[in-house]
PQR file of N, CA, C, O and H, with PARSE charges and radii, in Angstrom:
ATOM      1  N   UNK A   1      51.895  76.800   4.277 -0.4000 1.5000
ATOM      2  CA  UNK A   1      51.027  75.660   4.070 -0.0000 2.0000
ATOM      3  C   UNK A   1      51.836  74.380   3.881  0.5500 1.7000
ATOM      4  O   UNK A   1      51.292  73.281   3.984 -0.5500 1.4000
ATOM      5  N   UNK A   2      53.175  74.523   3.595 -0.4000 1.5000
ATOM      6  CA  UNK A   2      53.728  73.371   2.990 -0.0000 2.0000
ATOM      7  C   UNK A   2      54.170  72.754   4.603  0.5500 1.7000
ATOM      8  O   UNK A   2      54.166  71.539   4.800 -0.5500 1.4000
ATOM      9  H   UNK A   2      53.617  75.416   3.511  0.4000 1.0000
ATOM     10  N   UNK A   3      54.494  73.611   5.562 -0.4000 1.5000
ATOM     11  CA  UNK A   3      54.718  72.799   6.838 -0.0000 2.0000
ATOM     12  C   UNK A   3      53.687  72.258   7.460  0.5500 1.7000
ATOM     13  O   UNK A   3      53.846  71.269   8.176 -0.5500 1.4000
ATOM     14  H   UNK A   3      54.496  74.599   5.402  0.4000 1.0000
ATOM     15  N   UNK A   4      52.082  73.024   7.213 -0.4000 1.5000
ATOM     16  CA  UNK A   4      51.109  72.640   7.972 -0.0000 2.0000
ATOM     17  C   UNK A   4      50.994  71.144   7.317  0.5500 1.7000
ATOM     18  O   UNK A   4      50.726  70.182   8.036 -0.5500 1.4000
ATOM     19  H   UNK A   4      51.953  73.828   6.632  0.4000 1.0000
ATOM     20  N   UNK A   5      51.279  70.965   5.488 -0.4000 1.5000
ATOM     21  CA  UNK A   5      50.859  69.829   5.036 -0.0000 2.0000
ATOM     22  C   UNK A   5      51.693  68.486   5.927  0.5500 1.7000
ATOM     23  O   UNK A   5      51.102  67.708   6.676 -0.5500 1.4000
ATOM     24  H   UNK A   5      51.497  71.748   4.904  0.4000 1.0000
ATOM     25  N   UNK A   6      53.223  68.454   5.622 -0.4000 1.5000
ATOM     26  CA  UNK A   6      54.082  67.872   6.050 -0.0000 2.0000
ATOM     27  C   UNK A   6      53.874  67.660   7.780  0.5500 1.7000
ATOM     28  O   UNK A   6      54.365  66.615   8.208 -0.5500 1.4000
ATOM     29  H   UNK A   6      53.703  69.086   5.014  0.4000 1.0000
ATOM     30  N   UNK A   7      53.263  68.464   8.692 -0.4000 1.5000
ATOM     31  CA  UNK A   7      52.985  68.144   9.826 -0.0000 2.0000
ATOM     32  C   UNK A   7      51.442  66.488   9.704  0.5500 1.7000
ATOM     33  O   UNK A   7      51.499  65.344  10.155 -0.5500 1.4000
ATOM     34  H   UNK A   7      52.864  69.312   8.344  0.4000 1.0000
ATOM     35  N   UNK A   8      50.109  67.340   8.752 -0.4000 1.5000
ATOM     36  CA  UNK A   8      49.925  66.247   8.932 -0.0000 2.0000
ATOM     37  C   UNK A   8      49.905  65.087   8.494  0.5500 1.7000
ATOM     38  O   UNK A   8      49.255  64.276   9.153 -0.5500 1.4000
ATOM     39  H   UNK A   8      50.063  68.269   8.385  0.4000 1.0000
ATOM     40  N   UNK A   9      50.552  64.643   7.333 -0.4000 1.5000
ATOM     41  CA  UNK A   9      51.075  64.079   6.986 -0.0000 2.0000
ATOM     42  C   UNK A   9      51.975  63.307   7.804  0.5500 1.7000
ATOM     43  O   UNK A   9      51.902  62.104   7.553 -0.5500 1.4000
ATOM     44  H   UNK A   9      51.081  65.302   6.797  0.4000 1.0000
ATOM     45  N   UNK A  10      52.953  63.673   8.870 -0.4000 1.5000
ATOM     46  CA  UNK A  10      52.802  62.822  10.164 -0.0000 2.0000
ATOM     47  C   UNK A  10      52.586  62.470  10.761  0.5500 1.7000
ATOM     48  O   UNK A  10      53.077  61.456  11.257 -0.5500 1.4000
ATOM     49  H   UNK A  10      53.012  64.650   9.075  0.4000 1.0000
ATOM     50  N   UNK A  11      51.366  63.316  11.238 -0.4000 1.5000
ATOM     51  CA  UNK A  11      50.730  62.751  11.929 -0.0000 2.0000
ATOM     52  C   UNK A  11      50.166  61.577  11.656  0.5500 1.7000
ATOM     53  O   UNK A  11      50.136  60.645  12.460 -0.5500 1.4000
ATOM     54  H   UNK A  11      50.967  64.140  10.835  0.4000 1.0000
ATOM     55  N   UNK A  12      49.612  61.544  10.337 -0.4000 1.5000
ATOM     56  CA  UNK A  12      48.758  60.296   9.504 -0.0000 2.0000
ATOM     57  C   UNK A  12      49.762  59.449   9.873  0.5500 1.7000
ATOM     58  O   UNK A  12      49.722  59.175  11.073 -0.5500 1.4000
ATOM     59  H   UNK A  12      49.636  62.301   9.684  0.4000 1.0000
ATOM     60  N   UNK A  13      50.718  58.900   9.211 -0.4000 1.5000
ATOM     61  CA  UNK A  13      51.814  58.034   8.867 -0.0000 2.0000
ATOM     62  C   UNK A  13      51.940  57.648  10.633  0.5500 1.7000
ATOM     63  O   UNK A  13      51.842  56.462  10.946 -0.5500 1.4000
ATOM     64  H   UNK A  13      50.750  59.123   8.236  0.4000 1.0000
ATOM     65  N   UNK A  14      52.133  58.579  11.604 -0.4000 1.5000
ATOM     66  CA  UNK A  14      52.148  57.746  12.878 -0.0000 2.0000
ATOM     67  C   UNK A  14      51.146  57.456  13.393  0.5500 1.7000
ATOM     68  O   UNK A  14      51.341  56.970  14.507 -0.5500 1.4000
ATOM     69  H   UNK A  14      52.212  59.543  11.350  0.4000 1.0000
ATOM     70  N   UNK A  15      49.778  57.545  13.015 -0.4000 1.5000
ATOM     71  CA  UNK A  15      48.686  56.755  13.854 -0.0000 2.0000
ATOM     72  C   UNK A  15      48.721  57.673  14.865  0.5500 1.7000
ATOM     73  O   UNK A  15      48.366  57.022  15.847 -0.5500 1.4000
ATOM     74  H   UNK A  15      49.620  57.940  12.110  0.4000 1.0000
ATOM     75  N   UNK A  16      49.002  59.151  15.327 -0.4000 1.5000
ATOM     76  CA  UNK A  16      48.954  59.899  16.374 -0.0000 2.0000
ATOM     77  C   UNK A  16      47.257  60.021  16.978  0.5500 1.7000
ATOM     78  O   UNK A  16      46.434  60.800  16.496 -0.5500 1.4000
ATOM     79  H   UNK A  16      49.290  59.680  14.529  0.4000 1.0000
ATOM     80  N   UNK A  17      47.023  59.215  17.945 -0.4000 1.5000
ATOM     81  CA  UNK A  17      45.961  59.217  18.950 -0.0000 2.0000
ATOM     82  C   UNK A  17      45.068  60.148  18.626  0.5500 1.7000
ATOM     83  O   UNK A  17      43.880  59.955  18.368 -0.5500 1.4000
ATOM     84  H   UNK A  17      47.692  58.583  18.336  0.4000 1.0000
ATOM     85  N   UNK A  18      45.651  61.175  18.642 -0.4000 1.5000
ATOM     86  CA  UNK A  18      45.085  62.680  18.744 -0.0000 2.0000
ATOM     87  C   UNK A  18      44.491  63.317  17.018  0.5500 1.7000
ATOM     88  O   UNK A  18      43.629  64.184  16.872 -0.5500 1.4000
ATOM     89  H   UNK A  18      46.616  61.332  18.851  0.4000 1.0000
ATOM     90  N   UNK A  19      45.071  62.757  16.137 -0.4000 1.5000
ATOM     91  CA  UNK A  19      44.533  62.651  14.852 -0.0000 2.0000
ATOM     92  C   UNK A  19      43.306  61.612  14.213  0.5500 1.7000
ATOM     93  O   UNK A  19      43.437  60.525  13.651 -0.5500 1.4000
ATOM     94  H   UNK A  19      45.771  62.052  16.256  0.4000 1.0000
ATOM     95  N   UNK A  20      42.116  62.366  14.520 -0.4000 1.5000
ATOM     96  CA  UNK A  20      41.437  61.395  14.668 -0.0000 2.0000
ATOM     97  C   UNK A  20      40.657  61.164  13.070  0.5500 1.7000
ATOM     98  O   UNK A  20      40.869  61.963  12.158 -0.5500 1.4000
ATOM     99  H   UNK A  20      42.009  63.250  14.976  0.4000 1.0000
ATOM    100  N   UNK A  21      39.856  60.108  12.926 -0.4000 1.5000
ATOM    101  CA  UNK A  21      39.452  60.406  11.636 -0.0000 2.0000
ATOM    102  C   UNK A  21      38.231  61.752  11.528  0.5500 1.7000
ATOM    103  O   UNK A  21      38.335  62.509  10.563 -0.5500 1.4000
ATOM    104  H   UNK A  21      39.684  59.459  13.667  0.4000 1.0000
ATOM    105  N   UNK A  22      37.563  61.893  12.134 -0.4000 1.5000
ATOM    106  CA  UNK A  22      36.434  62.768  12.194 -0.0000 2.0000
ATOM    107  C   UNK A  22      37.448  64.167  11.898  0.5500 1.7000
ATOM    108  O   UNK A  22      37.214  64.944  10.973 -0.5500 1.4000
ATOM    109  H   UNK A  22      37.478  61.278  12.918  0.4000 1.0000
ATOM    110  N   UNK A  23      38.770  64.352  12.991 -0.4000 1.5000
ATOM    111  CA  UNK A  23      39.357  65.519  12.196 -0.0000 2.0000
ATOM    112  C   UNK A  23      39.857  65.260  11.351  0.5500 1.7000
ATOM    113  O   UNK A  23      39.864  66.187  10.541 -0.5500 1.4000
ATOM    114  H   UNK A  23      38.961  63.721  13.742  0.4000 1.0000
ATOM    115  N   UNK A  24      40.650  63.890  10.838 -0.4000 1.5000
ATOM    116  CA  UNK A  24      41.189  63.986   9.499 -0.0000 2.0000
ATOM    117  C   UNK A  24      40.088  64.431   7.981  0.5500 1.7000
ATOM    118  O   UNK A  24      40.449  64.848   6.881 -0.5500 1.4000
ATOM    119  H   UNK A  24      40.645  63.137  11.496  0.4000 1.0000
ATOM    120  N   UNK A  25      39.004  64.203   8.381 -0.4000 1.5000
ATOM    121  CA  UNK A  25      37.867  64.107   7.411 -0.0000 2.0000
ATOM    122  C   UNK A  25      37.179  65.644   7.247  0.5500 1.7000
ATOM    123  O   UNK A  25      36.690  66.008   6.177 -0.5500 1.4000
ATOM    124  H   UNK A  25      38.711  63.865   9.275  0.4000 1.0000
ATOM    125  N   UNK A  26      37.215  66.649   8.675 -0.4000 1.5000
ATOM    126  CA  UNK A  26      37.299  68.051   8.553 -0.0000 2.0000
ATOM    127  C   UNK A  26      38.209  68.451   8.057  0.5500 1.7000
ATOM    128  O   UNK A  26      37.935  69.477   7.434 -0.5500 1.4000
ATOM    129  H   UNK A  26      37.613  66.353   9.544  0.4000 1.0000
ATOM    130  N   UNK A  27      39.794  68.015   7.953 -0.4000 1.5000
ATOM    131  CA  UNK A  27      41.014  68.687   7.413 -0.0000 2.0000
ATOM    132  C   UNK A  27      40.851  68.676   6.184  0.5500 1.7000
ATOM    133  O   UNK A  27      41.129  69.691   5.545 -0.5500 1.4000
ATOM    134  H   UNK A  27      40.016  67.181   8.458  0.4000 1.0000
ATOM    135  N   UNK A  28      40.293  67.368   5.454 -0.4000 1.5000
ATOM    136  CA  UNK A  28      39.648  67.486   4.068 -0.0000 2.0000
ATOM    137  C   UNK A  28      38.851  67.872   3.636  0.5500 1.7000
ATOM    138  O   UNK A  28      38.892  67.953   2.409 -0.5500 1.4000
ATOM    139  H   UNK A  28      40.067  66.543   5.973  0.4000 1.0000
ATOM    140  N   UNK A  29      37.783  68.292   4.255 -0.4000 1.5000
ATOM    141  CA  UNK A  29      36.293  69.534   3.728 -0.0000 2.0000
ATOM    142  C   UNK A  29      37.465  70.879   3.652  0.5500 1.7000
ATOM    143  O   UNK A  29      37.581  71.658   2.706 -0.5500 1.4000
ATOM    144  H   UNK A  29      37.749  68.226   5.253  0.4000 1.0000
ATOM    145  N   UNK A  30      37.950  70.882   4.425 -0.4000 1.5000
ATOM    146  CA  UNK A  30      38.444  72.514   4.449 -0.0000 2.0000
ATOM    147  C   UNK A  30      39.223  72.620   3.791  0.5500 1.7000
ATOM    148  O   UNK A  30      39.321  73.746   3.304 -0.5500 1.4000
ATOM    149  H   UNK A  30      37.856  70.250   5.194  0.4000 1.0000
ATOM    150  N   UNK A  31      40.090  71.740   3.420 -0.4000 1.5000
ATOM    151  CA  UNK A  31      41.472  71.361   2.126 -0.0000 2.0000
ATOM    152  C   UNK A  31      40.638  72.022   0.904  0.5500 1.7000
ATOM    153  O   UNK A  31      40.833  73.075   0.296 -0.5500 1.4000
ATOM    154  H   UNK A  31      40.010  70.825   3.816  0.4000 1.0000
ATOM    155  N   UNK A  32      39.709  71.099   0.771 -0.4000 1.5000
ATOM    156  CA  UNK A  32      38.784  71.016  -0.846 -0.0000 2.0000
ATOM    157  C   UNK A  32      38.337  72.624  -0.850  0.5500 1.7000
ATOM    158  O   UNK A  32      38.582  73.281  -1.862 -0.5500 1.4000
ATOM    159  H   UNK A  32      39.551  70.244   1.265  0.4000 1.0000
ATOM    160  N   UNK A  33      37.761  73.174   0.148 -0.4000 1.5000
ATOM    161  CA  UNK A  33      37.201  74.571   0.114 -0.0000 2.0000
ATOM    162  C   UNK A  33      38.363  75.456  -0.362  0.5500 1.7000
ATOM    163  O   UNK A  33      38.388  76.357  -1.200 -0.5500 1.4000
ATOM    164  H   UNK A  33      37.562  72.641   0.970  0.4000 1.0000
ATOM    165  N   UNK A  34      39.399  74.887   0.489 -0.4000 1.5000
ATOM    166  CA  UNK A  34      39.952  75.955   0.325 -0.0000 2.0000
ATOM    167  C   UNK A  34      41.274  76.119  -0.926  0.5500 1.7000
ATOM    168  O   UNK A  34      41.821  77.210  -1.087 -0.5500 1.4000
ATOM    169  H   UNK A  34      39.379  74.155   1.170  0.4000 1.0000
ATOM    170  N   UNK A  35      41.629  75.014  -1.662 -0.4000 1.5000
ATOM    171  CA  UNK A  35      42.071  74.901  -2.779 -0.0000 2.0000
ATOM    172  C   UNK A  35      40.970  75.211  -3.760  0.5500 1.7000
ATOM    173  O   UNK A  35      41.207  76.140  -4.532 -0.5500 1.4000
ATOM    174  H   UNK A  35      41.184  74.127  -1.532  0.4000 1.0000
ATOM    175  N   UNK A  36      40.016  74.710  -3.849 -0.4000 1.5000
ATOM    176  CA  UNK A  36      38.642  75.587  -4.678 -0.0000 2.0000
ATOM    177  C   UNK A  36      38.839  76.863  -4.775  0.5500 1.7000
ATOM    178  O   UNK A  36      38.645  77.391  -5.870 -0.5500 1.4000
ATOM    179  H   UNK A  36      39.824  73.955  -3.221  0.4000 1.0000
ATOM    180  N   UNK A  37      39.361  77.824  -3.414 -0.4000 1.5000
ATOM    181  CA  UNK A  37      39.067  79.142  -3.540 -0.0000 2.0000
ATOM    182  C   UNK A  37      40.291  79.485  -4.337  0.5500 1.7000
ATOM    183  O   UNK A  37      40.245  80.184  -5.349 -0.5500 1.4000
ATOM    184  H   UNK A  37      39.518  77.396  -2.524  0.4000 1.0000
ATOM    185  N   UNK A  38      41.683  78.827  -3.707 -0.4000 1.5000
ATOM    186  CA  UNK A  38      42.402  78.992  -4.791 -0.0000 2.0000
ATOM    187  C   UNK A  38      42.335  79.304  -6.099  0.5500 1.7000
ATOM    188  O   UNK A  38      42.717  80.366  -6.590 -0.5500 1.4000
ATOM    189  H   UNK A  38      41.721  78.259  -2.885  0.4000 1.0000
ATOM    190  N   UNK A  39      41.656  78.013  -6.907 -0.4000 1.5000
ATOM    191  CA  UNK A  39      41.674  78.060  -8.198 -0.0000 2.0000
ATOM    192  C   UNK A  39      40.271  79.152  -8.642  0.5500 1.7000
ATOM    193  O   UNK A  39      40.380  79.613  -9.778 -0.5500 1.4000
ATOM    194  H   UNK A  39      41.346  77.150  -6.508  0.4000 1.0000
ATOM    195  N   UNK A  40      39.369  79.461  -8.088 -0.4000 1.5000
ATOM    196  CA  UNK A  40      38.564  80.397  -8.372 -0.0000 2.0000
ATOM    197  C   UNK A  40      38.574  82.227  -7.930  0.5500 1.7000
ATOM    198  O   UNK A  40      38.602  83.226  -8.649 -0.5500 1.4000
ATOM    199  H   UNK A  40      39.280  79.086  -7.165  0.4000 1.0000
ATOM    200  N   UNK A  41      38.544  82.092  -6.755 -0.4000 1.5000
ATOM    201  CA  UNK A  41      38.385  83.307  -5.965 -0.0000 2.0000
ATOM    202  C   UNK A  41      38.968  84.589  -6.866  0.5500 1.7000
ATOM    203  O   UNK A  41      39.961  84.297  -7.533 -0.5500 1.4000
ATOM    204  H   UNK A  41      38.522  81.281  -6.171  0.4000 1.0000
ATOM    205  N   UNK A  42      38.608  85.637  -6.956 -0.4000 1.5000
ATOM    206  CA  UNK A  42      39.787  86.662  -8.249 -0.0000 2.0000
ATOM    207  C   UNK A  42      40.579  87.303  -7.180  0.5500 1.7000
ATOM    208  O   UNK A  42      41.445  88.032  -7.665 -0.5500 1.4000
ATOM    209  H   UNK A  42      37.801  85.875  -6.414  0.4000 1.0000
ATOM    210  N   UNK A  43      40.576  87.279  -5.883 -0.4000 1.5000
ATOM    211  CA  UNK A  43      41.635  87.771  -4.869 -0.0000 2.0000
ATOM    212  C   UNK A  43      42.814  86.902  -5.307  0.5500 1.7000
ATOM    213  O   UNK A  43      43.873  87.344  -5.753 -0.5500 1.4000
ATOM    214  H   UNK A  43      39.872  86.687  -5.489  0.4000 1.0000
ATOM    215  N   UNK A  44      42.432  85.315  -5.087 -0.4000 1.5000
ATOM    216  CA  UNK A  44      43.375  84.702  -4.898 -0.0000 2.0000
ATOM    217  C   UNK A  44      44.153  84.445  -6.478  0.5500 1.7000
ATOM    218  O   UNK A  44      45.317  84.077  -6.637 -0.5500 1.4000
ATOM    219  H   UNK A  44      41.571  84.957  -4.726  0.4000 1.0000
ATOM    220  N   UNK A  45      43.292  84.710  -7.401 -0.4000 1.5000
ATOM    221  CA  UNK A  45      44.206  84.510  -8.670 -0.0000 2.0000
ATOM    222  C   UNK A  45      44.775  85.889  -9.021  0.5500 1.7000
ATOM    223  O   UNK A  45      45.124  86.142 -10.174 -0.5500 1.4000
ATOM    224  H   UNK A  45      42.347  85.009  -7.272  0.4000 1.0000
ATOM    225  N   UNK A  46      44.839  86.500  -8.338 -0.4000 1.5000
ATOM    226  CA  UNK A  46      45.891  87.835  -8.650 -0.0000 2.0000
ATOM    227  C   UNK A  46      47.116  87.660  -7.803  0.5500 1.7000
ATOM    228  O   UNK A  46      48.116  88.376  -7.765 -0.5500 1.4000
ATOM    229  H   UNK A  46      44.555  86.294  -7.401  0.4000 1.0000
ATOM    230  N   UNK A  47      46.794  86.375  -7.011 -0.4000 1.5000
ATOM    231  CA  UNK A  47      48.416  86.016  -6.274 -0.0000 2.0000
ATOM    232  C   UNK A  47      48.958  84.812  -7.180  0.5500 1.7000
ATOM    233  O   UNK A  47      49.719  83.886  -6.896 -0.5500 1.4000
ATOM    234  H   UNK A  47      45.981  85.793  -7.041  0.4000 1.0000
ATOM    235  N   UNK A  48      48.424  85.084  -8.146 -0.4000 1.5000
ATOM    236  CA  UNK A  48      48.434  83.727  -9.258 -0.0000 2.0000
ATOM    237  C   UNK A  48      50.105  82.817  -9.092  0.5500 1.7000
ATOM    238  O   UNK A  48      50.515  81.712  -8.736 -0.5500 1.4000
ATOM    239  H   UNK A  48      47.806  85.836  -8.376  0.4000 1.0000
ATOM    240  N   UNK A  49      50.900  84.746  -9.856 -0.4000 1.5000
ATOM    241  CA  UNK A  49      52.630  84.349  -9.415 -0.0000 2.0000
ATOM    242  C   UNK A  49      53.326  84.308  -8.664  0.5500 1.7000
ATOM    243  O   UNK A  49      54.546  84.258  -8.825 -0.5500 1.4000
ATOM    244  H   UNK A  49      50.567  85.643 -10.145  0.4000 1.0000
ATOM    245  N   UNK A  50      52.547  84.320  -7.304 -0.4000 1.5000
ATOM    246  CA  UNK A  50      53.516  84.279  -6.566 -0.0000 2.0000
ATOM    247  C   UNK A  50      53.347  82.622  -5.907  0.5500 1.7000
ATOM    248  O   UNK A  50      52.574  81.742  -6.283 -0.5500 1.4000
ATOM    249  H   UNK A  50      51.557  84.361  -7.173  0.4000 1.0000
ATOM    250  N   UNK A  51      54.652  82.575  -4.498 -0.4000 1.5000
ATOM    251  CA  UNK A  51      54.744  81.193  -4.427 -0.0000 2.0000
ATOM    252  C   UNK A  51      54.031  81.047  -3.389  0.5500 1.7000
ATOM    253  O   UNK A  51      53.935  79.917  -2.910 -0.5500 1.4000
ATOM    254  H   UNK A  51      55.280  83.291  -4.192  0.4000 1.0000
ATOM    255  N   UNK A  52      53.209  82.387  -2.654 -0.4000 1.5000
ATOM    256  CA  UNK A  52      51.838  82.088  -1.506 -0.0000 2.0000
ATOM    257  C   UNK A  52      50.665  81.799  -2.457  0.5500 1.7000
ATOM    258  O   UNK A  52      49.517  81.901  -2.027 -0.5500 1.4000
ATOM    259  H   UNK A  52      53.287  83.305  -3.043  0.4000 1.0000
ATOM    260  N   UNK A  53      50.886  81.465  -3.648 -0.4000 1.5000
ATOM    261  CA  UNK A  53      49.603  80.875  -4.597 -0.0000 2.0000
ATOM    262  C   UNK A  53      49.801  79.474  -4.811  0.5500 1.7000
ATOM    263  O   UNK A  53      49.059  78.570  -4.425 -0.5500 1.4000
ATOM    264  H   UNK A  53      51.819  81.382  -3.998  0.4000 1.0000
ATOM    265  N   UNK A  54      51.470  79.313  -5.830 -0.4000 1.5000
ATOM    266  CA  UNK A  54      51.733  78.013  -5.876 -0.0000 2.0000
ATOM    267  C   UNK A  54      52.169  76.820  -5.289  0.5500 1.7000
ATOM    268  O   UNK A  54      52.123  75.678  -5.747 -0.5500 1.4000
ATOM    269  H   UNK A  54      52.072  80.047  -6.143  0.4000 1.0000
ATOM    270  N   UNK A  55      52.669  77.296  -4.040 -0.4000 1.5000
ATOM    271  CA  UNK A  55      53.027  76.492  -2.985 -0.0000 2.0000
ATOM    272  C   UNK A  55      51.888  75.592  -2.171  0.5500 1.7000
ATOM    273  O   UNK A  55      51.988  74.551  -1.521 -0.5500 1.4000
ATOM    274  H   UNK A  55      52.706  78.224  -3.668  0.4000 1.0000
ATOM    275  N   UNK A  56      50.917  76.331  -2.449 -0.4000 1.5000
ATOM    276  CA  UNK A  56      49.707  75.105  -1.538 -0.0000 2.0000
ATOM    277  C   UNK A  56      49.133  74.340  -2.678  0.5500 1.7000
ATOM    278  O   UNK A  56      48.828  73.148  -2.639 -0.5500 1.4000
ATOM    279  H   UNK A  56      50.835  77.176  -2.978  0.4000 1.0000
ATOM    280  N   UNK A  57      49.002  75.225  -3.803 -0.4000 1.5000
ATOM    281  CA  UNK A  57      48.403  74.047  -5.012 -0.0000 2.0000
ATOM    282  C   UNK A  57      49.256  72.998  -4.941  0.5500 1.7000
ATOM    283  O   UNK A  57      48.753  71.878  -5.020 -0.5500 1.4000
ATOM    284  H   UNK A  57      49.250  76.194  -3.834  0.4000 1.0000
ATOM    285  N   UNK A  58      50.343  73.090  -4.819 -0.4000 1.5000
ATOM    286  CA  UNK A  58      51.485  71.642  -4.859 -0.0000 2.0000
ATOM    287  C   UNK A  58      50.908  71.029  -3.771  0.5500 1.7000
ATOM    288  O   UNK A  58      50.183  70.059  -3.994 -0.5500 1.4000
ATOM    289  H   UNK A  58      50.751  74.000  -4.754  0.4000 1.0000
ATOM    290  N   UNK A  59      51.085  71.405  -2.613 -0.4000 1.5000
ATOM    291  CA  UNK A  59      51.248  70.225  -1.246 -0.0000 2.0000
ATOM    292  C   UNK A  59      50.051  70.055  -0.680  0.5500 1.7000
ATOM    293  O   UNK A  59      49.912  69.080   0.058 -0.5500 1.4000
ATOM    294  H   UNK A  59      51.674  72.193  -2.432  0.4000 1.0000
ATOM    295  N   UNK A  60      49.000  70.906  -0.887 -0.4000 1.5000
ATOM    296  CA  UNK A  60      47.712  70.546  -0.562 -0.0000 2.0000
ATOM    297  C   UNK A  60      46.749  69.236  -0.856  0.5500 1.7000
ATOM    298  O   UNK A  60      46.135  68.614   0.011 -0.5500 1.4000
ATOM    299  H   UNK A  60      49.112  71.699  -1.487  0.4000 1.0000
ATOM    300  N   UNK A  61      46.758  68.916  -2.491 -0.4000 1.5000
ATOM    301  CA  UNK A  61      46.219  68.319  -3.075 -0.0000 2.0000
ATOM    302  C   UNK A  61      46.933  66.930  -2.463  0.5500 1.7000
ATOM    303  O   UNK A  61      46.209  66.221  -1.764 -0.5500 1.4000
ATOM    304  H   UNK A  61      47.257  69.422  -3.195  0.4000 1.0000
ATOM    305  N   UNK A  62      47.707  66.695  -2.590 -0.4000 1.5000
ATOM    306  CA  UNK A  62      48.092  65.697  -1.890 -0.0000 2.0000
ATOM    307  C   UNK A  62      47.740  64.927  -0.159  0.5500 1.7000
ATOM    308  O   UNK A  62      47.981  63.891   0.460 -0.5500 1.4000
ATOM    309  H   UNK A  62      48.295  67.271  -3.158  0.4000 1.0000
ATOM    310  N   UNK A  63      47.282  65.776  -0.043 -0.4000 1.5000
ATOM    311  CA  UNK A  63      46.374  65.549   1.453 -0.0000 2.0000
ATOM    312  C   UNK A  63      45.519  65.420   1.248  0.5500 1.7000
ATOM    313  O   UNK A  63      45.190  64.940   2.333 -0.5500 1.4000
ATOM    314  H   UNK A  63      47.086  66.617  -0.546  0.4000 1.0000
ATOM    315  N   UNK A  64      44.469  65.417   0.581 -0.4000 1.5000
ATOM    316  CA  UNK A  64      42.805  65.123   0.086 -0.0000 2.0000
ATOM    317  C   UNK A  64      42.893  63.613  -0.170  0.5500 1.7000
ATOM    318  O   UNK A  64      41.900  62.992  -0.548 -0.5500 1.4000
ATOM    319  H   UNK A  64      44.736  65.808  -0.300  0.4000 1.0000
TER
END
């Protein structure tokens, strides 16, 4: 997740054609869903310690 973030995150920063707002604005419904499930889901909080748990709480939120 931390490369998918950092990809768009370039994309943003270059104005890439192809990044449009309508998808930037889906990348954020699905961000929010899916950091939500993070912090709720009991699948996902039994990956509580590991760093396929904490690694998107870091770089995700920052894309919203």
């Amino acid at each position: 997740m931390t490369k998918i973030s950092s990809s768009i995150l370039i994309l943003r920063k270059a104005t890439a054609s192809a990044w449009t707002s309508d998808l930037n604005d889906k990348m954020n419904q699905w961000l929010l869903k899916y950091i939500d499930w993070l912090e709720h889901n009991t699948l996902a909080l039994e990956e509580k310690a590991s760093t396929k748990f904490v690694s998107p709480l870091i770089s995700l939120p920052i894309l919203c």
